[in-house]
C-alpha positions as CSV (number, residue, x, y, z in Angstrom):
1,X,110.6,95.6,79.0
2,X,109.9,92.6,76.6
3,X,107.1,90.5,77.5
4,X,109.2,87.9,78.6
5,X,109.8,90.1,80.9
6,X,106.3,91.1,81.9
7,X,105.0,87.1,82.1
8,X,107.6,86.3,84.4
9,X,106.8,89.5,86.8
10,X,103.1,88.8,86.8
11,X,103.9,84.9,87.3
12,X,106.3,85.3,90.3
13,X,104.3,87.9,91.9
14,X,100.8,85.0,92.1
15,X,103.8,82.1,93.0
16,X,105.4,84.7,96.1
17,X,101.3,85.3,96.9
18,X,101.0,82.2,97.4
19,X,103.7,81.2,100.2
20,X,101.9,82.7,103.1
21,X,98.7,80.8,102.6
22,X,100.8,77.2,102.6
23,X,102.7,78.5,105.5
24,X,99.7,79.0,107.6
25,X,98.9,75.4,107.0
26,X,101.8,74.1,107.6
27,X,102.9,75.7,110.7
28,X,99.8,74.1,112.3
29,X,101.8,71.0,112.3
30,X,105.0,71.1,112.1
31,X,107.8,73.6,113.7
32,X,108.5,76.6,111.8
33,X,111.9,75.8,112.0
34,X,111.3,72.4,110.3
35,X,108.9,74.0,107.4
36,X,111.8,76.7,106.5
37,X,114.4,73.9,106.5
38,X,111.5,71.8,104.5
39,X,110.8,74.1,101.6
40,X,114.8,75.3,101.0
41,X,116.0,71.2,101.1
42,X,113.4,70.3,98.6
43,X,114.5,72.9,96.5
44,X,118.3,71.9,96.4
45,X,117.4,68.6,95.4
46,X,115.7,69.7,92.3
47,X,118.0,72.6,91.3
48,X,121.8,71.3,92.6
49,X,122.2,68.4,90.1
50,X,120.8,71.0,87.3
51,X,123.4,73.4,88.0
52,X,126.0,70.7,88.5
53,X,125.1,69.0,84.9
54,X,125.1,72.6,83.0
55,X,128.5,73.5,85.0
56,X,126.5,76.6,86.2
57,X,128.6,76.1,90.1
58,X,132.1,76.5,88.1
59,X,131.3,80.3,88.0
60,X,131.2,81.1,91.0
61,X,134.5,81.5,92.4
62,X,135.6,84.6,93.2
63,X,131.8,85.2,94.3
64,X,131.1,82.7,96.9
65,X,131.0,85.6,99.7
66,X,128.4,87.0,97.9
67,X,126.8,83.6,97.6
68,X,127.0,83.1,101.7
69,X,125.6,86.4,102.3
70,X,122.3,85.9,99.8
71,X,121.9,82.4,101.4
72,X,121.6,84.1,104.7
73,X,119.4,87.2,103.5
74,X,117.3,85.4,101.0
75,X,116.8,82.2,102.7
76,X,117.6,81.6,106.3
77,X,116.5,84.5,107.6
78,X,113.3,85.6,105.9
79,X,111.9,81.8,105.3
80,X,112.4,81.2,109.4
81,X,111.1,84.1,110.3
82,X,108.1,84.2,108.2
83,X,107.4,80.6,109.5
84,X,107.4,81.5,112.9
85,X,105.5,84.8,112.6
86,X,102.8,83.3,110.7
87,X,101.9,81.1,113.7
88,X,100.7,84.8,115.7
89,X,99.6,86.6,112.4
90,X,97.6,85.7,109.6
91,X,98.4,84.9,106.1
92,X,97.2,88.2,104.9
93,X,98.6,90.6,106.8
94,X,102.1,89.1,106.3
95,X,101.6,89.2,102.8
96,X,101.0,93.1,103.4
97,X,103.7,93.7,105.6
98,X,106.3,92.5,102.9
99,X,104.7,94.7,100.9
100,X,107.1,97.5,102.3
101,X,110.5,95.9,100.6
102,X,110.7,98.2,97.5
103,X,110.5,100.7,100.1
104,X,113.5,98.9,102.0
105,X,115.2,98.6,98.6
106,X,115.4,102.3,98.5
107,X,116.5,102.9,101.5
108,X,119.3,100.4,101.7
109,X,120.2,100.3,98.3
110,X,122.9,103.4,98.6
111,X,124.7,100.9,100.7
112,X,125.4,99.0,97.8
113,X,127.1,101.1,95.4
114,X,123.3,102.7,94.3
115,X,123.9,106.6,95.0
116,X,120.5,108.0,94.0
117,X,118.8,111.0,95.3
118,X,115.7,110.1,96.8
119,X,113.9,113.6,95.4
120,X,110.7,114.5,97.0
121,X,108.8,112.4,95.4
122,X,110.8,109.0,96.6
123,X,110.8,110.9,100.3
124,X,107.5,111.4,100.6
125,X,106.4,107.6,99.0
126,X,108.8,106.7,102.1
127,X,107.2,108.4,104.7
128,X,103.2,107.5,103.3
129,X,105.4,103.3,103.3
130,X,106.0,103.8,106.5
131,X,102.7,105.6,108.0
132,X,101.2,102.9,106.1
133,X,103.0,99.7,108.4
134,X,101.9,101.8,111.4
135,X,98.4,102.1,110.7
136,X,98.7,98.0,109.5
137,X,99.8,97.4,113.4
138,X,98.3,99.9,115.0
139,X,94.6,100.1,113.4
140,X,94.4,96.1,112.2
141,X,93.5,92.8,112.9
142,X,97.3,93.0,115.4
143,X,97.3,92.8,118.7
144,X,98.7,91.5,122.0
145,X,102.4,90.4,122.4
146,X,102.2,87.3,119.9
147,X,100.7,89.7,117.4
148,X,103.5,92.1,117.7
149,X,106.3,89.4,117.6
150,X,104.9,88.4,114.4
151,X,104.9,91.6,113.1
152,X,108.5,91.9,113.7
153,X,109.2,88.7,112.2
154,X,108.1,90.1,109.0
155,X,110.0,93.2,109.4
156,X,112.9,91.3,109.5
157,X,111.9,89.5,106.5
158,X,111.3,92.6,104.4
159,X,114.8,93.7,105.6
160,X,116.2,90.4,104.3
161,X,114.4,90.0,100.6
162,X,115.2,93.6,100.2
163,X,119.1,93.2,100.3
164,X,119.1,90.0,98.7
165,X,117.9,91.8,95.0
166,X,120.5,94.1,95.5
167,X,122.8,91.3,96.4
168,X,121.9,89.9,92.8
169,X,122.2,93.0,90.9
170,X,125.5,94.3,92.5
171,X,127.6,91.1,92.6
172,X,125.6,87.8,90.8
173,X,124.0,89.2,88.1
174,X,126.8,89.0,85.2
175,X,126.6,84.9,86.0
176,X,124.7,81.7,85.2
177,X,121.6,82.3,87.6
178,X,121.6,78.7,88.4
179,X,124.8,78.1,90.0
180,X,124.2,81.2,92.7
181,X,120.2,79.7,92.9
182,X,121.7,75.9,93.9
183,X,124.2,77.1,96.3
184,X,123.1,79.7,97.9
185,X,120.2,77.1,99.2
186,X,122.5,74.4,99.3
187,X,124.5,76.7,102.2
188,X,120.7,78.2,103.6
189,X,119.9,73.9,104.1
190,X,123.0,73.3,106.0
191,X,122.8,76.4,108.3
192,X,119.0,75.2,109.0
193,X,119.6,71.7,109.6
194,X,120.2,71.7,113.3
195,X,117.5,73.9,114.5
196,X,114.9,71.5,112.4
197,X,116.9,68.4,113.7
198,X,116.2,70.3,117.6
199,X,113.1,70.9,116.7
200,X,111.7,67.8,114.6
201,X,107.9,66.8,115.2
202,X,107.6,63.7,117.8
203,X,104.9,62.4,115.1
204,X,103.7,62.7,111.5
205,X,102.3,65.4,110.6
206,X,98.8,66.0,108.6
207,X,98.7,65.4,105.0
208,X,97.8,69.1,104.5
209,X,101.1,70.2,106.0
210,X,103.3,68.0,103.9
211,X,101.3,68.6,100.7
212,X,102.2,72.5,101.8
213,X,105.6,72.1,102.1
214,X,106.1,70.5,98.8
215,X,104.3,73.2,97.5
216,X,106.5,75.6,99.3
217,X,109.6,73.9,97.9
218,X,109.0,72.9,94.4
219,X,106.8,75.6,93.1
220,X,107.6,78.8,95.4
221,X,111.1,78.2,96.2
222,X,112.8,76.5,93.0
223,X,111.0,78.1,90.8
224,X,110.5,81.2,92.1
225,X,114.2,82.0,92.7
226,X,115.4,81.1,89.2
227,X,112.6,83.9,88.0
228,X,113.4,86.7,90.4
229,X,117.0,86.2,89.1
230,X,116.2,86.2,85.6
231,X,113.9,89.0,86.4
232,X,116.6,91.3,88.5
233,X,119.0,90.7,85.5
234,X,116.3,92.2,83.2
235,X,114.6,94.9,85.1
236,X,116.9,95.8,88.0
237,X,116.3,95.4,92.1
238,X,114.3,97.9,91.7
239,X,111.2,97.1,89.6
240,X,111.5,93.1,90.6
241,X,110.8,94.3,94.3
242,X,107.3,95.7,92.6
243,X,106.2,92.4,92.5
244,X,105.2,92.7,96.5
245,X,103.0,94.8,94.7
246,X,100.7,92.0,93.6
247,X,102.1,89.3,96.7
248,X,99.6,91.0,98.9
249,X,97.0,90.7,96.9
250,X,97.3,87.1,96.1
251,X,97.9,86.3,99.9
252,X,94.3,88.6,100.7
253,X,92.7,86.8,98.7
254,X,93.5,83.3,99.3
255,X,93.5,84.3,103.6
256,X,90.2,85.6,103.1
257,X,88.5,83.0,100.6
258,X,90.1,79.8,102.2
259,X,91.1,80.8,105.9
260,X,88.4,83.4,106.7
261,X,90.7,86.1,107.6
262,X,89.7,89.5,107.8
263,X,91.8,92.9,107.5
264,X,88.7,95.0,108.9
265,X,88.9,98.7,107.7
266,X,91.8,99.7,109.3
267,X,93.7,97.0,107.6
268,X,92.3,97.4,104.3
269,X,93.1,101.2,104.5
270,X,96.7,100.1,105.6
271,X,96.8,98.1,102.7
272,X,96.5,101.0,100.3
273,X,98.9,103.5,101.7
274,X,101.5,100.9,102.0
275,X,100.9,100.5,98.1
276,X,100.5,103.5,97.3
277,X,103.7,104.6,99.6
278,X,106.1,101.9,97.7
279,X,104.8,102.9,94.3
280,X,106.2,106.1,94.7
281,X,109.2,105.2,96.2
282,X,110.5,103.4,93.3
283,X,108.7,104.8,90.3
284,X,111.9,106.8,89.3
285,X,114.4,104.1,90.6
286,X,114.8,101.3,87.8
287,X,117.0,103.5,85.3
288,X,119.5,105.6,87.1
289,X,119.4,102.0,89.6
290,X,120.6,99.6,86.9
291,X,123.2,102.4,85.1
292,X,125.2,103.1,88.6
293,X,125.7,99.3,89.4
294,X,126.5,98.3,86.2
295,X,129.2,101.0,86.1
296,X,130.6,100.4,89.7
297,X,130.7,96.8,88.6
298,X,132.3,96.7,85.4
């Protein structure tokens, strides 16, 4: 890989860290609903008029399916479900959790045209992934029935950013990453809209929470999602989903340092297994990965 190439997969995997820690802020204040909606509206503003000037939207007929179906998996589903998790569950451990897509990549991404033996190697990364989630819930800082529900909050979450890359590399990836960017949140906006409208707050909310959001929008959202294309084109679903290598980390840290969270040792073993679980899960996927799409695409 180039070095562009490694800058932008060690800058989006500190700017996807760093979500979790602005969502936990934010959802102190304002509906999780409304902060999803929030983040994803902000967004379109800055990216649809880009797209629109460069002419990047003219591409993509023949793909807007495609483009519904990453709106709902990228954006509507993980970003509401995140927010409302994060209200039962700390920064942290959400940060961990979603540490288990490149294990969901590998699993789902067959279903996509990707027919790759997993080899015992890729099994058994799978099954130490998944010990690894149940030790997370079972031995950490999770419990009662809130704790649960945000734990399958992020599950779903992890389902969702893992078909989304694949989405990207199977059908978007031969196209201006712009145009797909700008309406796939464009559509993610208008789905959300109701529920925030339902669930709008009855007064304004802190400074910190609003600050967040922008944050959420500008920086992790807009920005973000023109990297992870860029960075999928490059490197493949495969190795972009590595960057929840380092997302956990990030989101630790900062829920440690500035919310005074703590994994305990049950987490923090957790923690490792589910790393070390997803790094051999997709160690040998990024070649054979990129050669079968491109081929069942061309």
């Amino acid at each position: 890989m180039s070095w562009r190439v490694w800058l932008t997969f060690g800058a989006l995997g500190v700017i996807w860290g760093v979500p979790y820690y602005f969502i936990r802020i934010a959802v102190q204040d304002v509906p999780p609903l409304v902060v999803a909606w929030g983040r994803i509206s902000l967004a379109v503003l800055i990216l649809l008029p880009i797209a629109w000037r460069r002419g990047a939207l003219g591409a993509l007929r023949g793909h807007w399916p495609a483009v519904c179906a990453f709106a709902v998996v990228e954006f509507v589903v993980p970003f509401s479900a995140i927010s409302i998790g994060e209200r039962w569950i700390g920064s942290a451990i959400t940060g961990i959790l979603l540490a288990g897509v490149p294990l969901t990549v590998v699993i789902l991404a067959r279903f996509f045209g990707v027919h790759e033996p997993l080899g015992g190697r890729r099994l058994a990364g799978l099954v130490i992934g998944f010990f690894g989630v149940a030790a997370l819930v079972g031995f950490g800082p999770v419990s009662g029935i809130q704790g649960w529900a945000g734990v399958g909050c992020m599950l779903l979450a992890t389902v969702g950013y893992a078909v989304g890359p694949l989405i990207i590399q199977r059908h978007l990836s031969g196209i201006d990453a712009l145009g797909p960017v700008a309406a796939s949140l464009s559509i993610a906006s208008l789905v959300l809209l109701l529920p925030a409208l339902l669930t709008w707050p009855t007064r304004l909310p802190a400074a910190a929470s609003l600050y967040s959001i922008l944050v959420l929008g500008v920086l992790c959202t807009a920005v973000a999602m023109l990297l992870m294309f860029y960075l999928v084109a490059q490197a493949g679903a495969g190795r972009a989903t590595i960057i929840t290598y380092i997302n956990p980390v990030v989101a630790t840290l900062l829920g440690a340092g500035l919310l005074h969270e703590r994994l305990g040792a049950g987490g923090s073993i957790a923690f490792v297994i589910i790393l070390a679980g997803s790094w051999l899960a997709t160690r040998a996927a990024p070649a054979p990965l990129i050669r079968e799409v491109s081929r069942e695409a061309a």
